[in-house]
C-alpha positions as MATLAB code, in Angstrom:
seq = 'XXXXXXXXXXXXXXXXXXXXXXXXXXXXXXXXXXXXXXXXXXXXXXXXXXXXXXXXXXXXXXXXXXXXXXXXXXXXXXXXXXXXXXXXXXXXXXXXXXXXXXXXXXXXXXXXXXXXXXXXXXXXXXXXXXXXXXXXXXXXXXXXXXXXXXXXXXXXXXXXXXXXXXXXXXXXXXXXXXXXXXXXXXXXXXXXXXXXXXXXXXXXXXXXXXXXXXXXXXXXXXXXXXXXXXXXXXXXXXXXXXXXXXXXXXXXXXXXXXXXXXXXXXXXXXXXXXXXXXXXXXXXXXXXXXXXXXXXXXXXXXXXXXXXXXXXXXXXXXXXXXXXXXXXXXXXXXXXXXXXXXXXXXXXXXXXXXXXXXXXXXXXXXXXXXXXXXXXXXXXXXXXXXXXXXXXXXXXXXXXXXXXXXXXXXXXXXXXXXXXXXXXXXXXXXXXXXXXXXXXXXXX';
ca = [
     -41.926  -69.167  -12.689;
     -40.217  -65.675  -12.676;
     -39.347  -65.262   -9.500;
     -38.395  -68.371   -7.810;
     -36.426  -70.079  -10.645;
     -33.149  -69.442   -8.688;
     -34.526  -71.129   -5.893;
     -33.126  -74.300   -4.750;
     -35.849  -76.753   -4.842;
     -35.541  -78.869   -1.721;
     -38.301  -78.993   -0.248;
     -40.044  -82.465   -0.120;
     -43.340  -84.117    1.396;
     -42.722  -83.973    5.144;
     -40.965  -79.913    5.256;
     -44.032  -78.997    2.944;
     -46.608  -80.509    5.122;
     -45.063  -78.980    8.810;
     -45.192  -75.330    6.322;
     -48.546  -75.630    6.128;
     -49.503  -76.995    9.359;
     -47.305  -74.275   10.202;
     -49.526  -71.420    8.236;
     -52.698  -72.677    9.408;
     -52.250  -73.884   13.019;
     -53.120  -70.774   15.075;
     -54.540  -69.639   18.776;
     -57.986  -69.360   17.182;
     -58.497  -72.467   18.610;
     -58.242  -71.632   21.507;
     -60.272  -68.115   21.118;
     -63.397  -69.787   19.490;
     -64.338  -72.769   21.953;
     -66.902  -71.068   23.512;
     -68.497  -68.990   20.950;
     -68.728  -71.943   18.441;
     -70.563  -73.943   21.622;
     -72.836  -71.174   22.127;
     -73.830  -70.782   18.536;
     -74.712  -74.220   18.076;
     -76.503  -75.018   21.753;
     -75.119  -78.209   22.198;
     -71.253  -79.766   22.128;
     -71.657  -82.187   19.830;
     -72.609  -80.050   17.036;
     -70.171  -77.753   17.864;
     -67.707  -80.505   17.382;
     -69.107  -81.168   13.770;
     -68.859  -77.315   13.307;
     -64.854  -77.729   13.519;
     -65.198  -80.283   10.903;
     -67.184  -78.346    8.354;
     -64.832  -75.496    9.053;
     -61.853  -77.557    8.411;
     -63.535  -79.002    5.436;
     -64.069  -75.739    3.601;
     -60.526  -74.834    4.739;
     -59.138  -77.722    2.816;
     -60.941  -77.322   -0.263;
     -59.964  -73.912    0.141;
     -56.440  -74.496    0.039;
     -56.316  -77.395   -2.456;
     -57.870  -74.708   -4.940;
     -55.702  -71.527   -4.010;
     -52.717  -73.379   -4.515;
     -53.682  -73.809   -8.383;
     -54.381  -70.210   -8.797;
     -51.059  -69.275   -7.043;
     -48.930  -71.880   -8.936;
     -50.670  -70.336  -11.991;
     -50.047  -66.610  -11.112;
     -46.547  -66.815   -9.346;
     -46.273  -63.397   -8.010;
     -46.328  -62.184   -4.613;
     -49.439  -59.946   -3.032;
     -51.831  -62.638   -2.455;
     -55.652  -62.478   -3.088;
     -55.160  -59.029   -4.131;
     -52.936  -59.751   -6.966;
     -54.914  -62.982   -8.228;
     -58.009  -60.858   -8.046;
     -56.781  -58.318  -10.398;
     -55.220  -60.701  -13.061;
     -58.126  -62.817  -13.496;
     -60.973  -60.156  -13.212;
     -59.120  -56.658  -13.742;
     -57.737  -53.907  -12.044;
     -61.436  -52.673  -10.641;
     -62.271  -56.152   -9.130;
     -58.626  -56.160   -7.649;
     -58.695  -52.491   -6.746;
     -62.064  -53.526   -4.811;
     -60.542  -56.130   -3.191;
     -57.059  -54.308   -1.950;
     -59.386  -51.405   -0.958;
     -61.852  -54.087    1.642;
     -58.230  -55.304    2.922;
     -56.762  -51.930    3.604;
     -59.947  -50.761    5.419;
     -62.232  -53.585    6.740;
     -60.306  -57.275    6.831;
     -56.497  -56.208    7.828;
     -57.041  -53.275   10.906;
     -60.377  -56.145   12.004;
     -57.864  -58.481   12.333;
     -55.178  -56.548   13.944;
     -57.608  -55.353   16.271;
     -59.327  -58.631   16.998;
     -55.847  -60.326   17.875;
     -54.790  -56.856   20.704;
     -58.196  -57.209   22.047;
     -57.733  -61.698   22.544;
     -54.261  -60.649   23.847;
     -55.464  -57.847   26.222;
     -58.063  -60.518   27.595;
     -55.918  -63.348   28.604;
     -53.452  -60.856   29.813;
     -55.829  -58.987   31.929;
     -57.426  -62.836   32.816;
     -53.636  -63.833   34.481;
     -52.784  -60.612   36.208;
     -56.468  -60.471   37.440;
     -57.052  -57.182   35.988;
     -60.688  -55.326   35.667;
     -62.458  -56.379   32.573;
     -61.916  -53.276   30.873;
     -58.202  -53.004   30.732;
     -57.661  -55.047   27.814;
     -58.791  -52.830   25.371;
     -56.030  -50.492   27.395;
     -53.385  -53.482   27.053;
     -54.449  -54.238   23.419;
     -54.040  -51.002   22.155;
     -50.505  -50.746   23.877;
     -49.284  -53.648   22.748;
     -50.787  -53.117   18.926;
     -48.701  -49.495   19.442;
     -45.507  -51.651   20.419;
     -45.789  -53.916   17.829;
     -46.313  -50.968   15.056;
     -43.303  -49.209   16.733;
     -40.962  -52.417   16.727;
     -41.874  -53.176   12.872;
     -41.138  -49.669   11.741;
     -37.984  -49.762   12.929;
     -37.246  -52.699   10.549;
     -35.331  -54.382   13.033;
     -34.330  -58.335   12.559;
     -35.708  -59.052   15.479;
     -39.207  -59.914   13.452;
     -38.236  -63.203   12.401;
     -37.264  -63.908   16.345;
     -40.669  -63.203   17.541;
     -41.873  -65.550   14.630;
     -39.736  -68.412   15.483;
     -40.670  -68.359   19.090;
     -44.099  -67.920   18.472;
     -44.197  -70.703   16.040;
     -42.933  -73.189   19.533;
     -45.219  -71.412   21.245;
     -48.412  -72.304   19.808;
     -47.805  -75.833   19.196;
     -46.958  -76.463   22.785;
     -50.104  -75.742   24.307;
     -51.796  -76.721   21.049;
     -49.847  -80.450   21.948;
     -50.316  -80.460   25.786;
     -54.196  -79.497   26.231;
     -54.813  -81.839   23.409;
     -52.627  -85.529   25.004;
     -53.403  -84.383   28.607;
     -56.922  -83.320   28.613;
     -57.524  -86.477   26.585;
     -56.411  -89.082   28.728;
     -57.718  -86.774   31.891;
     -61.130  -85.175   33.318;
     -64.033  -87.018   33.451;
     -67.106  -84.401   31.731;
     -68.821  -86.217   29.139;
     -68.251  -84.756   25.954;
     -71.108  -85.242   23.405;
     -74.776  -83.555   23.956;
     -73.902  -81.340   26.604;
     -75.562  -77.919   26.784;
     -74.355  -74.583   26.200;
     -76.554  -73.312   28.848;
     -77.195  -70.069   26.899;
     -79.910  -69.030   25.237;
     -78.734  -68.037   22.006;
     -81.150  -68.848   18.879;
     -79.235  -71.769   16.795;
     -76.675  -70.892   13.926;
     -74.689  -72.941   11.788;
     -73.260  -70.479    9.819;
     -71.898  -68.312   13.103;
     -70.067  -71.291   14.642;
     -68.955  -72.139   11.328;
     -67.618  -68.634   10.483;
     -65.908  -68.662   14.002;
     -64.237  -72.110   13.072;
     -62.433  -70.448   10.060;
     -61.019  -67.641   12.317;
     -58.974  -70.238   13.755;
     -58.207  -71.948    9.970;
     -57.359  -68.536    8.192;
     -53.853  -69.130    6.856;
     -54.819  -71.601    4.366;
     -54.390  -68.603    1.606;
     -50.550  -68.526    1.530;
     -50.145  -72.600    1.473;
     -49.454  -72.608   -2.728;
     -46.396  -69.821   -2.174;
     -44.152  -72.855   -1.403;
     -44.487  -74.727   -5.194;
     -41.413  -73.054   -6.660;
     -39.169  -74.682   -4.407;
     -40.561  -77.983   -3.892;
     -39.217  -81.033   -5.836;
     -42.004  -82.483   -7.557;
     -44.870  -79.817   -6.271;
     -47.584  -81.718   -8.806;
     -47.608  -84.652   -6.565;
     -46.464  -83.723   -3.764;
     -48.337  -80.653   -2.540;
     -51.792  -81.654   -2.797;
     -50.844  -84.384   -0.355;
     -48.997  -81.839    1.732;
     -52.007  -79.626    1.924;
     -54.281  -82.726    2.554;
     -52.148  -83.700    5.363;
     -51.421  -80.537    6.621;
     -55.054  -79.604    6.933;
     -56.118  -82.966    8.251;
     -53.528  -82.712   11.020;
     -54.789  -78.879   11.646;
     -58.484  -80.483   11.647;
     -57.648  -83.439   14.390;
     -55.508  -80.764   16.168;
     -58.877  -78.636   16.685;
     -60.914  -81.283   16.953;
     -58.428  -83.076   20.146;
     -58.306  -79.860   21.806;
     -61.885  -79.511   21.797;
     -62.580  -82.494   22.927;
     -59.935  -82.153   26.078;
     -61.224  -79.097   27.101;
     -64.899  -81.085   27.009;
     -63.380  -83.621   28.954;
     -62.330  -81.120   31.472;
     -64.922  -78.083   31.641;
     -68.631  -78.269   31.283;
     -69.570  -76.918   27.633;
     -71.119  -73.922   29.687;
     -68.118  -72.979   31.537;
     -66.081  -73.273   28.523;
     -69.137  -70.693   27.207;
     -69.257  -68.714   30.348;
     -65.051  -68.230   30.257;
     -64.446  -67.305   26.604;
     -60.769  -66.653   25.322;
     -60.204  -67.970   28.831;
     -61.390  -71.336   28.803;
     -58.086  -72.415   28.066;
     -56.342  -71.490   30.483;
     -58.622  -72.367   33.088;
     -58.412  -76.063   31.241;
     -54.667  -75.863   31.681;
     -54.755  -75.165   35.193;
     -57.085  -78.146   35.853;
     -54.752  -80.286   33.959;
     -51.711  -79.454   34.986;
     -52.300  -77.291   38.386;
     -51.689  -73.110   38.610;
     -47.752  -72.944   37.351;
     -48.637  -75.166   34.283;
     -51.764  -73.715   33.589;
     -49.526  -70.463   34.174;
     -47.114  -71.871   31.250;
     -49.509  -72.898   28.691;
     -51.466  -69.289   29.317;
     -47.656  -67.668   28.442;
     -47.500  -69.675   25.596;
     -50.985  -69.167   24.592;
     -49.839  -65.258   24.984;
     -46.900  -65.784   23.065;
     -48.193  -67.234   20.283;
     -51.101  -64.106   19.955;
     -47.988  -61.865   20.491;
     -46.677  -63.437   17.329;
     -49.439  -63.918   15.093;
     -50.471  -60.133   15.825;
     -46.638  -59.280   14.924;
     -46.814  -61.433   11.270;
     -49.873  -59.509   10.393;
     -48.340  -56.238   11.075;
     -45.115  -57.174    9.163;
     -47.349  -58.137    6.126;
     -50.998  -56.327    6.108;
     -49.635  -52.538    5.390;
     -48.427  -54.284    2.195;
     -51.120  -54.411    0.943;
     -52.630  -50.298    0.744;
     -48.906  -49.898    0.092;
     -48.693  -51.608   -2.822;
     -51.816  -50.142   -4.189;
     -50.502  -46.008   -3.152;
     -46.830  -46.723   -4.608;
     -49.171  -47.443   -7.852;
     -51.349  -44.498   -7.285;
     -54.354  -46.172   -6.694;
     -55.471  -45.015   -3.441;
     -56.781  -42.049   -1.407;
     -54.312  -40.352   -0.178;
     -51.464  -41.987   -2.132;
     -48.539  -40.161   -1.414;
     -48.896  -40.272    2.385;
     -49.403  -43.658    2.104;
     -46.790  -44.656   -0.168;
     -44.361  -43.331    2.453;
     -40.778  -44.929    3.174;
     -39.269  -43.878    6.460;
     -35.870  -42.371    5.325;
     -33.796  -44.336    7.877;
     -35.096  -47.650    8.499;
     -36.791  -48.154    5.043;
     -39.715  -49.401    6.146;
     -43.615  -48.248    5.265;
     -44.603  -46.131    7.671;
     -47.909  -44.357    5.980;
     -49.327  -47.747    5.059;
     -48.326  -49.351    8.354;
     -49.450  -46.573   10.457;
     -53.067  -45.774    8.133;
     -53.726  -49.597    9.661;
     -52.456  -49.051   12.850;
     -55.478  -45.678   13.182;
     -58.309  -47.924   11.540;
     -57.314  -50.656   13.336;
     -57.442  -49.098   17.608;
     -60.619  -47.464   16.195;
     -62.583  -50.559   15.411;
     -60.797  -51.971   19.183;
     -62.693  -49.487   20.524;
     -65.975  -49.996   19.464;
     -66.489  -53.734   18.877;
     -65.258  -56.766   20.856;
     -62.744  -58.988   19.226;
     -65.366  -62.021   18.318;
     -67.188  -59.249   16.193;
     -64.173  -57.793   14.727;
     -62.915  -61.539   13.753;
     -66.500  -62.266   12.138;
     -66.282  -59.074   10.075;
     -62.598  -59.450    8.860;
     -63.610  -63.333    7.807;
     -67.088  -61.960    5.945;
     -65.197  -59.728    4.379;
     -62.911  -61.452    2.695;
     -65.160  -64.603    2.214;
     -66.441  -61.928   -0.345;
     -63.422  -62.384   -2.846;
     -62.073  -65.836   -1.546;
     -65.262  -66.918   -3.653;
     -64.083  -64.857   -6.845;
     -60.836  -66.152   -6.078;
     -62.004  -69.821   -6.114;
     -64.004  -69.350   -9.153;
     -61.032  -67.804  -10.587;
     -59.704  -71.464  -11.108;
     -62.258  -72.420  -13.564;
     -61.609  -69.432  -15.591;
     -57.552  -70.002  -15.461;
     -58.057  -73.578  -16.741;
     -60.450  -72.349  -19.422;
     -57.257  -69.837  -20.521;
     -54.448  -72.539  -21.164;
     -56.368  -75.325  -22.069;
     -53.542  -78.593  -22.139;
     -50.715  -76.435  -20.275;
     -48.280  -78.539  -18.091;
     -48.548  -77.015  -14.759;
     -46.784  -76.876  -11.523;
     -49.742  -78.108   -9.751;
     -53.560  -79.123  -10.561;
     -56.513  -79.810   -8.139;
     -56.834  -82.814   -7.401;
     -61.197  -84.071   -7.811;
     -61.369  -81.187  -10.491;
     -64.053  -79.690  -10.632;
     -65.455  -81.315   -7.389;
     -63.074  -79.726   -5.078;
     -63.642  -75.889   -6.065;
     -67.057  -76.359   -5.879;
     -67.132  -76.754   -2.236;
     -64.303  -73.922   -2.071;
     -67.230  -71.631   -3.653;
     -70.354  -72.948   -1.347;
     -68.264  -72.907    1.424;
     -67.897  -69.221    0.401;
     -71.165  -68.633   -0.455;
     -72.452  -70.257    2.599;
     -69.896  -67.626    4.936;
     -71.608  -64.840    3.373;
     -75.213  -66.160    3.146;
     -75.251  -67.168    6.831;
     -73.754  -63.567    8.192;
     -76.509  -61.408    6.069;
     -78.665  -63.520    8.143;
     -77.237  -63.905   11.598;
     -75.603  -60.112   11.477;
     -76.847  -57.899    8.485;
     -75.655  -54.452    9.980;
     -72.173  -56.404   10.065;
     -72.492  -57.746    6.546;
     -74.149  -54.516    4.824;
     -71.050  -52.701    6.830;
     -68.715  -54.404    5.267;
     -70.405  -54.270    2.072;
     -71.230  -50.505    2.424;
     -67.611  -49.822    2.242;
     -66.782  -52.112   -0.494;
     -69.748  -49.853   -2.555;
     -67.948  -46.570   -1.446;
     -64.679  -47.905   -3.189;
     -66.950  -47.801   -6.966;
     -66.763  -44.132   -6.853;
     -63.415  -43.734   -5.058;
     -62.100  -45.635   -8.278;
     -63.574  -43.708  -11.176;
     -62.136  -40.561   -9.500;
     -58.597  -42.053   -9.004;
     -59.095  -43.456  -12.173;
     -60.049  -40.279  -14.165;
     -57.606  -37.894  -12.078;
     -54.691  -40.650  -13.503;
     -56.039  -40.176  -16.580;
     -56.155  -36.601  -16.855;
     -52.352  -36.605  -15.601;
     -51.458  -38.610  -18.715;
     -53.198  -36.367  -20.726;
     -51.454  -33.018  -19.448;
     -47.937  -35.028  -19.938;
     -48.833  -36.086  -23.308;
     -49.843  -32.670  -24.438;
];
């Protein structure tokens, strides 16, 4: 346990379960209507689209949490990577974070941020790359300064995603009268499975960080698998009832037609312009917040990996600032990578390319489970998952599937991503073998 044995554990079924609901319940859903709709043609298969999504995302978890309860340290994918398949494999995957899946995500959230912000002042189109890029530059500035005032934004941001999340969902229900199955995109878009489904788990990432709660919970063996079932389930209807009101509301080809902003325009139907006004803020708000969370905790990552010496560049990278203690070469080496991919690809791309990318090791990671219960064969642990080994199967096809389905539907995306994954092979043996001829002068 390490780590969290002076924890108090009090954490039981129903805290556990909002935590996760918590960690995975996001304004993806409301980002991804549209482009799910379009890649499926139709809004009934769009609707099952949300399900497979959620279904991978729950098998997902369920197996994560076993290789987290197993390797109880903090650092994520990275970290289980490494122990279970060495420092290259881990090295690999830190090095894909830093530079593809991290500044994709940062970017994609400024860019969904500048479009609903430019959408309710009634800006031009092109000022939200302008307003994203400020507000990602805000954000970095706020977090370097290592204020307190993080864990604000977070709680407010947590109230303000379930609110519209809650509202569009009961309201849009009950009201509008669209029919909701079989109707039309009305775009021509060839058919794809694997695109809707990929733009499903935008909305579901989160699902990674729902074993870190084990160590404090009373009796985590029983109790979290049901907390992640439930959690996930209640994430699942959540997406499913909003997609459904908005149906009920807006033709499937408006909701198309209006992208990111197919929620608000919902809202406004439902509740006229000053609550459709609201429900856009908290839409905003909870963006705002999500984009601040990743901020906080992606530079971790390449900063990690340059305090060990393992990067590029290390020593810029590893930098503290003096004053506020906080990592300003990592945070600002994501902050460069990240405006530069908001200005060349829109924030649907980026999100597909961050979620490819790390569909990539979520599958090693999965696998990793079979290998960890090979290792201590009849150890008591902290947690097990449950419908061994059917459960990590679909973890691993669902993976598979991600990856299959993007070389097909975007190759120069997926042989991007994997182009610089290859360029970290020989980035490695030269770290490696300058490290090693450093020992070598000390030792002589």
């Amino acid at each position: 346990m390490g780590n969290n044995a002076h924890l108090k554990k009090n954490i039981g079924f129903s805290v556990a379960t909002s935590l996760v609901v918590g960690t995975v319940i996001g304004s993806g859903i409301f980002m991804k209507p549209g482009i799910v709709i379009a890649a499926t043609g139709n809004s009934t298969i769009a609707l099952w689209a949300w399900i497979i999504g959620g279904i991978i995302t729950l098998a997902s978890g369920l197996t994560i949490a076993e290789v987290s309860v197993k390797i109880p340290k903090t650092g994520g994918l990275y970290v289980y990577i490494e122990e279970v398949y060495g420092k290259f494999w881990g090295f690999l995957c830190g090095w894909v974070q830093t530079l593809v899946y991290g500044p994709a995500i940062m970017g994609a959230l400024s860019l969904y941020f500048g479009t609903l912000v430019a959408g309710f002042f009634g800006f031009s189109e092109n000022s939200k790359i302008i307003i994203g890029i400020i507000t990602i530059l805000f954000l970095c500035f706020m977090n370097l300064l290592g204020t307190q005032y993080g864990g604000f934004i977070q709680n407010i941001a947590t109230i303000g995603k379930l609110i519209p999340i809650i509202l569009i969902a009961t309201f849009g229900i009950f009201n509008g009268d669209m029919h909701i199955l079989n109707m039309e995109s009305g775009v021509n878009q060839s058919f794809s499975m694997g695109a809707a489904i990929l733009a499903t788990l935008f909305a579901y990432d989160g699902w990674m960080n729902v074993g870190y709660i084990a160590g404090e919970m009373k009796n985590p063996s029983k109790t979290l698998p049901r907390a992640i079932i439930s959690g996930i389930l209640i994430v699942i209807v959540a997406y499913l009832t909003v997609n459904i009101a908005m149906l009920h509301v807006l033709p499937a080809s408006k909701i198309v037609a209006l992208g990111p902003n197919a929620a608000s325009t919902a809202a406004a139907l439902l509740f006229g312009k000053m609550g459709g006004n609201i429900i856009t803020i908290g839409i905003m708000v909870s963006i705002f917040g999500c984009l601040n969370g990743k901020i906080l905790t992606f530079p971790r990552i390449p900063f990690a990996m340059a305090s060990n010496g393992i990067l590029p560049g290390s020593k810029a990278l590893s930098t503290v600032h003096p004053k506020f203690k906080t990592p300003i070469g990592a945070t600002l080496s994501q902050l460069v990578i990240a405006i530069f991919m908001m200005l060349f690809g829109n924030p649907d791309r980026l999100s597909d390319i961050a979620m490819f990318s790390v569909f990539l090791f979520y599958g090693l990671a999965f696998l990793a489970v079979f290998l960890l219960r090979k290792k201590d064969i009849g150890a008591k642990s902290l947690y097990k998952v449950p419908l061994y080994p059917f459960t990590p199967i679909v973890a691993v096809v669902g993976a598979l599937y991600i990856v299959g389905s993007t070389f097909i539907n975007s190759p120069i995306d997926a042989f991007l991503s994997i182009g610089i994954a290859i360029i970290g092979i020989p980035v490695y043996m030269k770290l490696k073998s300058n490290q090693q001829k450093k020992s070598l002068t000390k030792a002589s």
